[in-house]
PyMOL Python script that loads the backbone (N, CA, C, O; Angstrom):
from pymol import cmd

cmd.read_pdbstr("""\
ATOM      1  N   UNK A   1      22.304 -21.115 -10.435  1.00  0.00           N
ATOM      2  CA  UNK A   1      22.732 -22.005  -9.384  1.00  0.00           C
ATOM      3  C   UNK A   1      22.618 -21.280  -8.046  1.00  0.00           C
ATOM      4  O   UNK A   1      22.838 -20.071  -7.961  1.00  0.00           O
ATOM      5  N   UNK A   2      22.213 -22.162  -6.825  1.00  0.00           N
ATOM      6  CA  UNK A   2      21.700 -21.410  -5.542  1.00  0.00           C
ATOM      7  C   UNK A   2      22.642 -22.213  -4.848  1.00  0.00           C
ATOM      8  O   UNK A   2      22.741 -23.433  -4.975  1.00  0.00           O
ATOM      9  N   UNK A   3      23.623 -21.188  -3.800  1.00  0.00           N
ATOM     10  CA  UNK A   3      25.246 -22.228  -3.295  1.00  0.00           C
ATOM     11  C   UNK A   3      24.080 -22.227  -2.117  1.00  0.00           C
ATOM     12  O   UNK A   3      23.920 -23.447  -2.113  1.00  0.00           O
ATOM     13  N   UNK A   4      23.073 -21.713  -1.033  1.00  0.00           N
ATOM     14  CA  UNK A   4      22.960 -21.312  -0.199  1.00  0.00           C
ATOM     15  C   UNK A   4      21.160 -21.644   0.232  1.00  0.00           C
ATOM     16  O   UNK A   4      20.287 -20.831   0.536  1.00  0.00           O
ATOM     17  N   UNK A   5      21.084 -23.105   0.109  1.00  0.00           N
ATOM     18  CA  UNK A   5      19.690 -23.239   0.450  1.00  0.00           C
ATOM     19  C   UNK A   5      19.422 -22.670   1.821  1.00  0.00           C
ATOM     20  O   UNK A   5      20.015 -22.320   2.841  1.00  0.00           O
ATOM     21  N   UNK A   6      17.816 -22.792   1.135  1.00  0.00           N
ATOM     22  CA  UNK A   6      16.992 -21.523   2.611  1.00  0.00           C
ATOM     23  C   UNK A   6      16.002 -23.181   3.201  1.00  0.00           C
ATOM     24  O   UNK A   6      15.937 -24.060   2.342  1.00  0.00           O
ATOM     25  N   UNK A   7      15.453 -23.420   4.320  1.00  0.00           N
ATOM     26  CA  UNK A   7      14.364 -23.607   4.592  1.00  0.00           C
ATOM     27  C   UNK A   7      13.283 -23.654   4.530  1.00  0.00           C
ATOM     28  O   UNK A   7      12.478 -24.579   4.629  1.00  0.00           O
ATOM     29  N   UNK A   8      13.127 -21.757   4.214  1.00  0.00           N
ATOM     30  CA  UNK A   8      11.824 -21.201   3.815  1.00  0.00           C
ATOM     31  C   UNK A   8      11.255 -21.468   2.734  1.00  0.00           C
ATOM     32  O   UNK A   8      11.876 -21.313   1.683  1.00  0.00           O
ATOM     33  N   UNK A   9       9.652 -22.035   2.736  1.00  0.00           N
ATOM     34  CA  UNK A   9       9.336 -21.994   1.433  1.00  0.00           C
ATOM     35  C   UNK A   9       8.325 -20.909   0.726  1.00  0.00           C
ATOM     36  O   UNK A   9       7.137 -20.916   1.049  1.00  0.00           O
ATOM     37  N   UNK A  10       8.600 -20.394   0.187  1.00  0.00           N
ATOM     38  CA  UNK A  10       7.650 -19.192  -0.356  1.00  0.00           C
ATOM     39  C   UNK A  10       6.722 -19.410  -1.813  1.00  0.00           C
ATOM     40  O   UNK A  10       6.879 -19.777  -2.977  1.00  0.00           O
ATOM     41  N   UNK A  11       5.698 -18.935  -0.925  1.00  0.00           N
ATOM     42  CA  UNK A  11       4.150 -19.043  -1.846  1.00  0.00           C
ATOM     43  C   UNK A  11       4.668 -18.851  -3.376  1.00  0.00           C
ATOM     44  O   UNK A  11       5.702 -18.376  -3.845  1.00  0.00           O
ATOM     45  N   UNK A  12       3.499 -19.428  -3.951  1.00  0.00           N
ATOM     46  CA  UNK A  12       4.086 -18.395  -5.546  1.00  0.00           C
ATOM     47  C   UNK A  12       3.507 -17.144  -6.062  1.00  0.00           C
ATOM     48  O   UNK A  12       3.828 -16.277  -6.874  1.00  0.00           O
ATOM     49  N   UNK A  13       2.009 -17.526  -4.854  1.00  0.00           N
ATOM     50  CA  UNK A  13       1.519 -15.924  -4.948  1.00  0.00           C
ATOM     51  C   UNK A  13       1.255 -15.437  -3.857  1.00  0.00           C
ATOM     52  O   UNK A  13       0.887 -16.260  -3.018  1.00  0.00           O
ATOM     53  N   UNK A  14       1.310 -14.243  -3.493  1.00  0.00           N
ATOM     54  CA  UNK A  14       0.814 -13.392  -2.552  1.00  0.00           C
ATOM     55  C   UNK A  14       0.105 -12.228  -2.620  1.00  0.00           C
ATOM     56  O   UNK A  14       0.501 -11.239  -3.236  1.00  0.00           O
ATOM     57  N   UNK A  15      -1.057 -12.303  -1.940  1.00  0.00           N
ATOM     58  CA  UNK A  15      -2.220 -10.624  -2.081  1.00  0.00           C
ATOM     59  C   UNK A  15      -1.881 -10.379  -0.683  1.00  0.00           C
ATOM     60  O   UNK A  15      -2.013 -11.163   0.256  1.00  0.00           O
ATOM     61  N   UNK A  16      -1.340  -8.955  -0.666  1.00  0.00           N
ATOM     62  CA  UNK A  16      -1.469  -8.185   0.721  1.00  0.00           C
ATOM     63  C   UNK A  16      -2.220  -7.003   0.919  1.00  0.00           C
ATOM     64  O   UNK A  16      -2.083  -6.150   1.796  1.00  0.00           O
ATOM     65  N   UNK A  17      -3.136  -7.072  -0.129  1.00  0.00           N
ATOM     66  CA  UNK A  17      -4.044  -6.050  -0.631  1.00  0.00           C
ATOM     67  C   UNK A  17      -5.166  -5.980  -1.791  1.00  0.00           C
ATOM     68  O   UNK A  17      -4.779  -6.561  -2.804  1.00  0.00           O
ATOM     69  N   UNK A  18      -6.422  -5.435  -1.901  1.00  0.00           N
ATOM     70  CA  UNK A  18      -6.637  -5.620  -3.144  1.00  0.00           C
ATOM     71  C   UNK A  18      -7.027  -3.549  -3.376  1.00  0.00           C
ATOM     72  O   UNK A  18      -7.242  -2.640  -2.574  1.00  0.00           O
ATOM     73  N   UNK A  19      -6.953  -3.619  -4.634  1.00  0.00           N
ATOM     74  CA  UNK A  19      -7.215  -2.043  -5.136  1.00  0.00           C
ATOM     75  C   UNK A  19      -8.438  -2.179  -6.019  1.00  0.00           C
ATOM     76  O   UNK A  19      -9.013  -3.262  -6.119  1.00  0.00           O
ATOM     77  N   UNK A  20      -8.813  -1.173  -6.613  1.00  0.00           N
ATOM     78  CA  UNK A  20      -9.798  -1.337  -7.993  1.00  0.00           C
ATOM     79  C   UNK A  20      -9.175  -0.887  -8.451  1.00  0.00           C
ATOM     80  O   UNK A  20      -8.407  -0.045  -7.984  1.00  0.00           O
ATOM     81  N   UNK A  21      -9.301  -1.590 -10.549  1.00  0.00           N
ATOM     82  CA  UNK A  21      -8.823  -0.898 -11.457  1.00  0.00           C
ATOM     83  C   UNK A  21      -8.570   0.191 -11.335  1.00  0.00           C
ATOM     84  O   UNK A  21      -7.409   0.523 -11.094  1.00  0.00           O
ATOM     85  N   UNK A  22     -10.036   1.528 -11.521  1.00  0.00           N
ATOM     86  CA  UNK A  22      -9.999   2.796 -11.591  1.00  0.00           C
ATOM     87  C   UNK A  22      -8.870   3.581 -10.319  1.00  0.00           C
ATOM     88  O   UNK A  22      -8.108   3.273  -9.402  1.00  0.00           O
ATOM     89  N   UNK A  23      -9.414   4.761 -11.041  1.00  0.00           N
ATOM     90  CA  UNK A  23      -8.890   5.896  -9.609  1.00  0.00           C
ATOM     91  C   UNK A  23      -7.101   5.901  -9.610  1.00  0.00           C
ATOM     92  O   UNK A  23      -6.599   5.837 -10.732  1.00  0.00           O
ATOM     93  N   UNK A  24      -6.216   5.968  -8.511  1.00  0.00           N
ATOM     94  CA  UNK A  24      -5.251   5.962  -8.719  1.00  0.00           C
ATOM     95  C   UNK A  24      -4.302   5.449  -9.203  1.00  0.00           C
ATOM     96  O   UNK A  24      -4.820   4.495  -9.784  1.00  0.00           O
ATOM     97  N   UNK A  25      -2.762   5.366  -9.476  1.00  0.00           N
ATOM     98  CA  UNK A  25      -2.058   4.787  -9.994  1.00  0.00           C
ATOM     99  C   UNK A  25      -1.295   4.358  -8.901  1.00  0.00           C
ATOM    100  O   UNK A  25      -0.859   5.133  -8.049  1.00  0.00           O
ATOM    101  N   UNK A  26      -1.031   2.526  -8.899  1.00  0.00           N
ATOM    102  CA  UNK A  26       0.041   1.718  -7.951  1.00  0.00           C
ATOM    103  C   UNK A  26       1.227   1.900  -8.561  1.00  0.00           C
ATOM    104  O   UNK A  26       1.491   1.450  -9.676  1.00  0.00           O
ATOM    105  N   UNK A  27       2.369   2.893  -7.512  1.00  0.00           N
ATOM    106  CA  UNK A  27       3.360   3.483  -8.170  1.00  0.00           C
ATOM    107  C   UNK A  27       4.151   2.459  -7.297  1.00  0.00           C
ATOM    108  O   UNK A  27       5.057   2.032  -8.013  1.00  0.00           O
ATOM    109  N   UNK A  28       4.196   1.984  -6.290  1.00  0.00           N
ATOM    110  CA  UNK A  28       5.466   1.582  -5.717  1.00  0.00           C
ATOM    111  C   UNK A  28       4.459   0.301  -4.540  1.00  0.00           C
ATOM    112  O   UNK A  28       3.273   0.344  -4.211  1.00  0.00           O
ATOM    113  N   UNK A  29       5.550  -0.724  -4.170  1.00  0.00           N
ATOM    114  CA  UNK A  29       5.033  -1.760  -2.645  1.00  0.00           C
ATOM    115  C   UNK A  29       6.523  -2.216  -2.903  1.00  0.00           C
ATOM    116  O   UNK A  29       7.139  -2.840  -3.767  1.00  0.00           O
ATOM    117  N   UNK A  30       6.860  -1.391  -1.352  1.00  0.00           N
ATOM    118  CA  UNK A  30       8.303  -2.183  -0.952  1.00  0.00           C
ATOM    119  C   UNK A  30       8.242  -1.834   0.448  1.00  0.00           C
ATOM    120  O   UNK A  30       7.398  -0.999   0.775  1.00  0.00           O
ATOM    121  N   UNK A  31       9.304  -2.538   1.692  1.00  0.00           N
ATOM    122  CA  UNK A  31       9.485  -2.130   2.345  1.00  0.00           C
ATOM    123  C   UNK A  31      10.311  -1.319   2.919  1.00  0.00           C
ATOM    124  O   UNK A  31      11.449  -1.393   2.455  1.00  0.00           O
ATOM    125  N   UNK A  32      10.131  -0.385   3.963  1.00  0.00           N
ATOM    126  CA  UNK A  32      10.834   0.687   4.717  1.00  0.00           C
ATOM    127  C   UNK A  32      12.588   0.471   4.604  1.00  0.00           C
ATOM    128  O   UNK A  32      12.924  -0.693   4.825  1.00  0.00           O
ATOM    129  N   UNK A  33      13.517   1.249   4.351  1.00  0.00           N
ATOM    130  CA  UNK A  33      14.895   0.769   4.445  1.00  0.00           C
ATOM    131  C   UNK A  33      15.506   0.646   6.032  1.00  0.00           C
ATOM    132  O   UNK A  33      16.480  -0.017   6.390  1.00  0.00           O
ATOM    133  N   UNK A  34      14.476   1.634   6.995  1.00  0.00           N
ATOM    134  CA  UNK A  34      14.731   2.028   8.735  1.00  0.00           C
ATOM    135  C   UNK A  34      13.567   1.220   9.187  1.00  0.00           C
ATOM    136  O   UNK A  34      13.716   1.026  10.394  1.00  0.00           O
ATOM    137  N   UNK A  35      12.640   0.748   8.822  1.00  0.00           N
ATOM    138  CA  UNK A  35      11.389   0.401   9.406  1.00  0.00           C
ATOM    139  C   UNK A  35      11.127  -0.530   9.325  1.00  0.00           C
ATOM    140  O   UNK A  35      11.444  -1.015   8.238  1.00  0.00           O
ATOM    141  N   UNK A  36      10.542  -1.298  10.107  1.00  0.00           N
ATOM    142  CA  UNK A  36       9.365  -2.520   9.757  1.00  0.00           C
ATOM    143  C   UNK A  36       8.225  -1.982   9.569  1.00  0.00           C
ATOM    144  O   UNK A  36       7.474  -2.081  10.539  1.00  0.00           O
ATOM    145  N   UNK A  37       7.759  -1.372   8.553  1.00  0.00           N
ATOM    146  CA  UNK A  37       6.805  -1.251   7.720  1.00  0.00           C
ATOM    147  C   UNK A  37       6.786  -1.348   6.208  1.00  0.00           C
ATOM    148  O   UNK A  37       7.819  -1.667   5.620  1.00  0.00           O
ATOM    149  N   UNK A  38       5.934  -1.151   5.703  1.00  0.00           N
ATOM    150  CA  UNK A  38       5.669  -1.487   4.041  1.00  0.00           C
ATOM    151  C   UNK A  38       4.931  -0.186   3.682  1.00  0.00           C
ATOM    152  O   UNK A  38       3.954   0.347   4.208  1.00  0.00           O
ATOM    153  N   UNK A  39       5.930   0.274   2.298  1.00  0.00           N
ATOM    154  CA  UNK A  39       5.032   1.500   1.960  1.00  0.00           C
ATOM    155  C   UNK A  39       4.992   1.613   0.720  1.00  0.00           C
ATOM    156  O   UNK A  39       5.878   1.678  -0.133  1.00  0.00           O
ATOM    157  N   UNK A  40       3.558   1.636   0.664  1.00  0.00           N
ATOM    158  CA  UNK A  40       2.398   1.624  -0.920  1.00  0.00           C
ATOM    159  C   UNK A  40       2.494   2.738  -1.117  1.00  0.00           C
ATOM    160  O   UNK A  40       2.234   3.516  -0.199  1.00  0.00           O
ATOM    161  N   UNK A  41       2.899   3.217  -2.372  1.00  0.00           N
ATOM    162  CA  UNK A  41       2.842   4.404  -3.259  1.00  0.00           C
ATOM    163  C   UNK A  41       1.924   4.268  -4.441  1.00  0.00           C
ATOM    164  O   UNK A  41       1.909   3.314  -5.219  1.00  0.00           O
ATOM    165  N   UNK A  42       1.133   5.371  -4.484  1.00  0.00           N
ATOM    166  CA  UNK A  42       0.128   5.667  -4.955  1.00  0.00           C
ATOM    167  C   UNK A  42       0.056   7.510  -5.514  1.00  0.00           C
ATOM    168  O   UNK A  42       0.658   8.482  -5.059  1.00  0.00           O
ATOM    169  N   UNK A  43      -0.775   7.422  -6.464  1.00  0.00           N
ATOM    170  CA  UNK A  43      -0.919   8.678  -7.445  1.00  0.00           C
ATOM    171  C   UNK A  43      -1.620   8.939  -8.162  1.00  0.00           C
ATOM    172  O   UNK A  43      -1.642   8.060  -9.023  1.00  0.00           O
ATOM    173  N   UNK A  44      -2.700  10.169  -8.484  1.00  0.00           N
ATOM    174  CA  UNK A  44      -3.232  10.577  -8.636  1.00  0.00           C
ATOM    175  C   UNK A  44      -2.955  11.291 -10.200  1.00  0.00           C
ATOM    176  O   UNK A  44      -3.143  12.503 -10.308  1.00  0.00           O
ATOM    177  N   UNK A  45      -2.458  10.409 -11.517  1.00  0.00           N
ATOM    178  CA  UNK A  45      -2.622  10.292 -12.716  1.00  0.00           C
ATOM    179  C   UNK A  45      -3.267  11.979 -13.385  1.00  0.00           C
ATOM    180  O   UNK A  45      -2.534  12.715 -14.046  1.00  0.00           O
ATOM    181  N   UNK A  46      -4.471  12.270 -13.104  1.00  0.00           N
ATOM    182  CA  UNK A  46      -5.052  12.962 -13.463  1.00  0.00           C
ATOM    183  C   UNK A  46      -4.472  14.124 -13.917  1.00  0.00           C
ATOM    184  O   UNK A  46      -3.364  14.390 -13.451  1.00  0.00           O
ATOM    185  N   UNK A  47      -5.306  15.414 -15.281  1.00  0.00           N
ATOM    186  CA  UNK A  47      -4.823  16.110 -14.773  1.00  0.00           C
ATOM    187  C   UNK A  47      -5.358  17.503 -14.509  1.00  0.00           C
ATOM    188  O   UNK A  47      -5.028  18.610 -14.935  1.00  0.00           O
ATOM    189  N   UNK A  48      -6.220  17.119 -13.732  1.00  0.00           N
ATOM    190  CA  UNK A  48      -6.910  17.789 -12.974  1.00  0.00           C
ATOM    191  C   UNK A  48      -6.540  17.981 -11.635  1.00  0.00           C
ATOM    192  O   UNK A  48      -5.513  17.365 -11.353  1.00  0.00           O
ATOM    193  N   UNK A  49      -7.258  18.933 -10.278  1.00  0.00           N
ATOM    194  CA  UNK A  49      -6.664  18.426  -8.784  1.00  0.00           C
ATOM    195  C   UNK A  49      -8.040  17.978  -8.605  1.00  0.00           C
ATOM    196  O   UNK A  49      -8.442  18.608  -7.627  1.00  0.00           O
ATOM    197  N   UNK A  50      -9.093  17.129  -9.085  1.00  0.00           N
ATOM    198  CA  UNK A  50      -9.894  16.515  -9.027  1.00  0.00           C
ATOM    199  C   UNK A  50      -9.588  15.651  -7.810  1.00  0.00           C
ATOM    200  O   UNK A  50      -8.546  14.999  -7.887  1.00  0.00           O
ATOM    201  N   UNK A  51     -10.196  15.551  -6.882  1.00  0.00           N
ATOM    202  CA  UNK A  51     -10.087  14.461  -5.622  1.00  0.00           C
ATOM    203  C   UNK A  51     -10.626  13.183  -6.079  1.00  0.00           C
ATOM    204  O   UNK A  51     -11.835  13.127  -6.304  1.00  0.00           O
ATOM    205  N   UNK A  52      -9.700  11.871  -6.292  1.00  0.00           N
ATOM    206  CA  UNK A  52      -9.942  10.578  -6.144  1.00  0.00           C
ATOM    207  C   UNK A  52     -10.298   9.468  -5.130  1.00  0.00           C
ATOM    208  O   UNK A  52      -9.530   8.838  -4.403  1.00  0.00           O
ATOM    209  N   UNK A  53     -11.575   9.379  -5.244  1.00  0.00           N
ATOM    210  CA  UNK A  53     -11.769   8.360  -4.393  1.00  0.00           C
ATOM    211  C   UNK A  53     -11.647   6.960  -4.602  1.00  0.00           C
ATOM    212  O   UNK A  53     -12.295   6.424  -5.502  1.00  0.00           O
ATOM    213  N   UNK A  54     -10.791   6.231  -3.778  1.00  0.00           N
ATOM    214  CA  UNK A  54      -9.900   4.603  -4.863  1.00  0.00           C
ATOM    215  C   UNK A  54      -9.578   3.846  -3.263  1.00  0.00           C
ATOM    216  O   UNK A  54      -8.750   4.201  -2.424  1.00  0.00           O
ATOM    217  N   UNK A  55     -10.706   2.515  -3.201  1.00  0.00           N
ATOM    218  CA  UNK A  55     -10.917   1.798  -2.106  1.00  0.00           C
ATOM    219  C   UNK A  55      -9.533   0.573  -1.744  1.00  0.00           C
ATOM    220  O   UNK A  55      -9.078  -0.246  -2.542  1.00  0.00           O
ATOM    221  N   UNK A  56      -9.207   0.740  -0.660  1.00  0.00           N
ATOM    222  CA  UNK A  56      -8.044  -0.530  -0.851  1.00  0.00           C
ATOM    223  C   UNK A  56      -8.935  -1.221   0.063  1.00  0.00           C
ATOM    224  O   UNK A  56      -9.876  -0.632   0.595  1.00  0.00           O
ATOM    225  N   UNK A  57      -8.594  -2.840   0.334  1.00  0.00           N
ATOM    226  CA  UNK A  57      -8.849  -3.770   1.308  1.00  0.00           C
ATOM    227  C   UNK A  57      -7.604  -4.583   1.534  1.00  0.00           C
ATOM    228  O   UNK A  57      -7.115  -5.358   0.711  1.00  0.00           O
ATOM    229  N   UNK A  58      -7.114  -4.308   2.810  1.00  0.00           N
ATOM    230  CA  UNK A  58      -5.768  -5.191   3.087  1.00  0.00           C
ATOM    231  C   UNK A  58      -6.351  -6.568   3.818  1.00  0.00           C
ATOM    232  O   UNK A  58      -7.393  -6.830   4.419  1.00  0.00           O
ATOM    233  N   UNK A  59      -5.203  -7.284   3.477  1.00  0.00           N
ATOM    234  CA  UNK A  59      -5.465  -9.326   4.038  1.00  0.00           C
ATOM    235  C   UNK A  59      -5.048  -8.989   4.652  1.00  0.00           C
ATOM    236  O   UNK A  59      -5.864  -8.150   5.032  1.00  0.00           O
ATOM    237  N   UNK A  60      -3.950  -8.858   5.470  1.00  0.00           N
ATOM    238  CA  UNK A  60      -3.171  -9.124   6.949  1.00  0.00           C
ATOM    239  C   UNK A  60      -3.555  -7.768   7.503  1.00  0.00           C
ATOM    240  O   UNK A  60      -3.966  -6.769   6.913  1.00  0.00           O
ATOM    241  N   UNK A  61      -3.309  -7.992   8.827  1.00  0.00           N
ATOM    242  CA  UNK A  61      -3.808  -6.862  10.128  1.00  0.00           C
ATOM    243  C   UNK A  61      -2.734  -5.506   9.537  1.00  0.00           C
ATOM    244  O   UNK A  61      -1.635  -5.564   8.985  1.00  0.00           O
ATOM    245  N   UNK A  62      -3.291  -4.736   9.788  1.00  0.00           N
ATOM    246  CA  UNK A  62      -2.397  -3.294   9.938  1.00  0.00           C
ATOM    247  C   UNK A  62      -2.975  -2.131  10.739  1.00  0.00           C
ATOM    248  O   UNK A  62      -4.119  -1.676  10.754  1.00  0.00           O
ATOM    249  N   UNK A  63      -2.175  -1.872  11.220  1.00  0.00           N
ATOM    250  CA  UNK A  63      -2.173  -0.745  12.524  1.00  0.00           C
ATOM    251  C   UNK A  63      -2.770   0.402  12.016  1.00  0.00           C
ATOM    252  O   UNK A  63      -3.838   0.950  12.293  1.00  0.00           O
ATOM    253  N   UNK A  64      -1.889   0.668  11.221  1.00  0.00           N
ATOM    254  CA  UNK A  64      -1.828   2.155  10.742  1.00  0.00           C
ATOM    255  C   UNK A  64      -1.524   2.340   9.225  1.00  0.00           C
ATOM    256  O   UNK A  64      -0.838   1.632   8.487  1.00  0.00           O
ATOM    257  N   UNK A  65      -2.456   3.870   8.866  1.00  0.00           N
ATOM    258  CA  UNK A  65      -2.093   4.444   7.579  1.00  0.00           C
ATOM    259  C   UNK A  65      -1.980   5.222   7.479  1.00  0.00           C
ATOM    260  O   UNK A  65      -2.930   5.940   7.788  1.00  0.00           O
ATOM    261  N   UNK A  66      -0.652   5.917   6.921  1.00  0.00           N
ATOM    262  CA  UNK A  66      -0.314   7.556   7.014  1.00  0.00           C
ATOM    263  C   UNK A  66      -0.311   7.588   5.468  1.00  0.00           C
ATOM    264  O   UNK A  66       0.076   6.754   4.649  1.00  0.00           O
ATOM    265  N   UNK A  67      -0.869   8.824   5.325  1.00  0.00           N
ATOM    266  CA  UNK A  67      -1.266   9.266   3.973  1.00  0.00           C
ATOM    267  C   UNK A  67      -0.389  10.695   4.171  1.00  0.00           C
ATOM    268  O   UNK A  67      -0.500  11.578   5.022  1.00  0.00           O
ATOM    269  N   UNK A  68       0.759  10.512   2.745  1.00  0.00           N
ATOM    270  CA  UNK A  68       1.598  11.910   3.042  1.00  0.00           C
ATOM    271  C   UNK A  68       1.742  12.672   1.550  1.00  0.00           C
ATOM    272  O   UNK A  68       1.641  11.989   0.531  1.00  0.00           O
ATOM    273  N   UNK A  69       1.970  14.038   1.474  1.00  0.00           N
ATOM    274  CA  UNK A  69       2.068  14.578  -0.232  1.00  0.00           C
ATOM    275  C   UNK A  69       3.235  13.920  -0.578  1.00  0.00           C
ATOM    276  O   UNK A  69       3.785  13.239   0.287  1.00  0.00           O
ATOM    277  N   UNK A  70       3.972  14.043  -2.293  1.00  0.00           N
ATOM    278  CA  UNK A  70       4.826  13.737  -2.738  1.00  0.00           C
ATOM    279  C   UNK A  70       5.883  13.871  -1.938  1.00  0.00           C
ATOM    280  O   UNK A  70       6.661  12.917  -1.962  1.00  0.00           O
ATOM    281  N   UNK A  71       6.260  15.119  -0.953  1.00  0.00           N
ATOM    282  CA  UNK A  71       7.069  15.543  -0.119  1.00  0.00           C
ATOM    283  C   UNK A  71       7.324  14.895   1.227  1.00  0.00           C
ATOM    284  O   UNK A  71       7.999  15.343   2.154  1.00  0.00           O
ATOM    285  N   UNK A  72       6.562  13.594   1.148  1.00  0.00           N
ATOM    286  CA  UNK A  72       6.430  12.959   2.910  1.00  0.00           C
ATOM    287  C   UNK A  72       6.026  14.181   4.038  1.00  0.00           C
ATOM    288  O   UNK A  72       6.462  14.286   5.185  1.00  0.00           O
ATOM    289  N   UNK A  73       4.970  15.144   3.277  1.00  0.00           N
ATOM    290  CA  UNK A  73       4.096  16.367   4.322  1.00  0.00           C
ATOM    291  C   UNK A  73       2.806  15.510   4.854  1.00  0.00           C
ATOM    292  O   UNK A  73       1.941  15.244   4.019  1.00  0.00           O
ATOM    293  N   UNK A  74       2.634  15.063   6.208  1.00  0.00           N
ATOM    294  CA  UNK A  74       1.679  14.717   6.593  1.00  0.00           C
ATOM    295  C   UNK A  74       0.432  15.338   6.170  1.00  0.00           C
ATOM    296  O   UNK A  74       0.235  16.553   6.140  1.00  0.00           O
ATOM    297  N   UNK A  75      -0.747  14.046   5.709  1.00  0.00           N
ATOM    298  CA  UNK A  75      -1.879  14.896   5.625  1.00  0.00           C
ATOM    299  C   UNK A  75      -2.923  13.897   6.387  1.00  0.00           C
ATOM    300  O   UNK A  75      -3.820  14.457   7.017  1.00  0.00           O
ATOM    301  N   UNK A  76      -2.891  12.473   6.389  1.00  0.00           N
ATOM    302  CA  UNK A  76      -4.029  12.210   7.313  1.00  0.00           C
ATOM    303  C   UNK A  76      -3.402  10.770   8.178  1.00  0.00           C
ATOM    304  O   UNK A  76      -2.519  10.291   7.467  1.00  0.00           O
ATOM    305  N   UNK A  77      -3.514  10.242   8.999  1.00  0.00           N
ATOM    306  CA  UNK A  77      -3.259   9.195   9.769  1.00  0.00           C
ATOM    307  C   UNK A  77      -4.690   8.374   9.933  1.00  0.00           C
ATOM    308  O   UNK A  77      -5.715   9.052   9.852  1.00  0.00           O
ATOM    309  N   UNK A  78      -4.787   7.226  10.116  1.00  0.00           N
ATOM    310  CA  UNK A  78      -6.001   6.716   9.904  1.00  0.00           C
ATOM    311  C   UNK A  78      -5.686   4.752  10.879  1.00  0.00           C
ATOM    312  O   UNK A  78      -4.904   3.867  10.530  1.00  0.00           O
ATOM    313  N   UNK A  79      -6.472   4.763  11.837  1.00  0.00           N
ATOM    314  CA  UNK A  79      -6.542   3.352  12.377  1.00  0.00           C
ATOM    315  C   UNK A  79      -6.837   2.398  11.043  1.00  0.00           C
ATOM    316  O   UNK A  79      -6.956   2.970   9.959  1.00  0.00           O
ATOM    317  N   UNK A  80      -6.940   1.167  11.102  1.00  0.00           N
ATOM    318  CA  UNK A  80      -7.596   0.376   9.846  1.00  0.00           C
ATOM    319  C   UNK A  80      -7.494  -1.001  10.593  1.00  0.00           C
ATOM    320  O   UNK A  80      -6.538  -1.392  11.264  1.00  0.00           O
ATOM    321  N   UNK A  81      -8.903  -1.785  10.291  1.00  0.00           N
ATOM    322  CA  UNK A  81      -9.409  -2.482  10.843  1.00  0.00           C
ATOM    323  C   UNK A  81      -9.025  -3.751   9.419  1.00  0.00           C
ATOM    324  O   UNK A  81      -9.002  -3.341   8.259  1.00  0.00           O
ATOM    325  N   UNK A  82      -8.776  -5.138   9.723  1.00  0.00           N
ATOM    326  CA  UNK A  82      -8.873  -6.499   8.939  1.00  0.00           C
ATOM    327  C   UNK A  82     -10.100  -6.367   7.709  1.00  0.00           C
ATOM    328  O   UNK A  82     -11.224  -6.305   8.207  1.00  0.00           O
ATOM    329  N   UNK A  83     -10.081  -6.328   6.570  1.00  0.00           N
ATOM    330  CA  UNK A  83     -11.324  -6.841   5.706  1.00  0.00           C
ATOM    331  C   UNK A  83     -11.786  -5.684   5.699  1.00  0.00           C
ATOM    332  O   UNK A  83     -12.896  -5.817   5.184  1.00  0.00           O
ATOM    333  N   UNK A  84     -11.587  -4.270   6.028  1.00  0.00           N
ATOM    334  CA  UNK A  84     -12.337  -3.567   5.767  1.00  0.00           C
ATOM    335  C   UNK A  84     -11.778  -2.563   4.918  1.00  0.00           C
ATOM    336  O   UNK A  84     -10.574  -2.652   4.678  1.00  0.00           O
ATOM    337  N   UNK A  85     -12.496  -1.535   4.374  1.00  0.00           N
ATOM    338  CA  UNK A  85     -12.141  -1.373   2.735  1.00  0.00           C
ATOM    339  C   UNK A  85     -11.763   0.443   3.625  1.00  0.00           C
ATOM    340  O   UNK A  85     -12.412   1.036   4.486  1.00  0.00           O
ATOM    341  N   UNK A  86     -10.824   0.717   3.109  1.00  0.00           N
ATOM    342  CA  UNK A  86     -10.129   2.559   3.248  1.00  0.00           C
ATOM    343  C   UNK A  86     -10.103   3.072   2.210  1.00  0.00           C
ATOM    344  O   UNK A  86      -9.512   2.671   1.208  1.00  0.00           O
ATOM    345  N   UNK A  87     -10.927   4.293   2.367  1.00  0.00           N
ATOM    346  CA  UNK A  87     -11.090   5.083   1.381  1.00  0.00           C
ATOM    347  C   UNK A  87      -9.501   6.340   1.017  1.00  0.00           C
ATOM    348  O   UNK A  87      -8.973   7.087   1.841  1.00  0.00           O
ATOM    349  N   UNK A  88      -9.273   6.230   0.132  1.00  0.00           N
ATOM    350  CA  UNK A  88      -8.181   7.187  -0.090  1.00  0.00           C
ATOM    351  C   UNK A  88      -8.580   8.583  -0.718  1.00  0.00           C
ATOM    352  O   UNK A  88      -8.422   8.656  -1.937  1.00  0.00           O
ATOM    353  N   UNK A  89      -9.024   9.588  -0.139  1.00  0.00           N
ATOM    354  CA  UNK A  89      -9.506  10.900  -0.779  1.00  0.00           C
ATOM    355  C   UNK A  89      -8.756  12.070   0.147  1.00  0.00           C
ATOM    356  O   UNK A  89      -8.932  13.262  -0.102  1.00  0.00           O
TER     357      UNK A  89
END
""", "prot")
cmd.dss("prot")
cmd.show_as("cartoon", "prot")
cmd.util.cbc("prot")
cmd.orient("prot")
């Protein structure tokens, strides 16, 4: 039972991204608890330190992509353009 109707009506599906099968593992998509941002967690399965190369393409606009180690240690910052595919290596 819902005491507290909303207005809003929400899709039943949503893509805010697409990945390929291969290459890394989709560990996490939630948003920031301080931020208005959204942060995709991702991992490198292997077990090797073999470098993975694993293409995303985001639907909606995004500014920015910070790519950080397990430790939130900066390692690359990256502009990203609509429809176009980012390489993660």
């Amino acid at each position: 039972m819902k005491l507290n109707l909303e207005d809003v009506e929400t899709p039943l599906s949503y893509s805010l991204f697409t990945k390929e099968i291969g290459g890394s593992v989709l560990s996490a998509v939630k948003k920031a608890e301080n931020e208005d941002v959204i942060i995709v967690r991702l991992y490198n399965d292997s077990e090797t330190d073999k470098i993975v190369a694993d293409p995303i393409q985001f639907t909606k606009p995004v500014t920015e992509w910070t790519e950080v180690r397990m430790d939130e240690t900066l390692l690359k910052v990256q502009n990203i353009k609509l429809n176009k595919w980012v390489n993660l290596v």
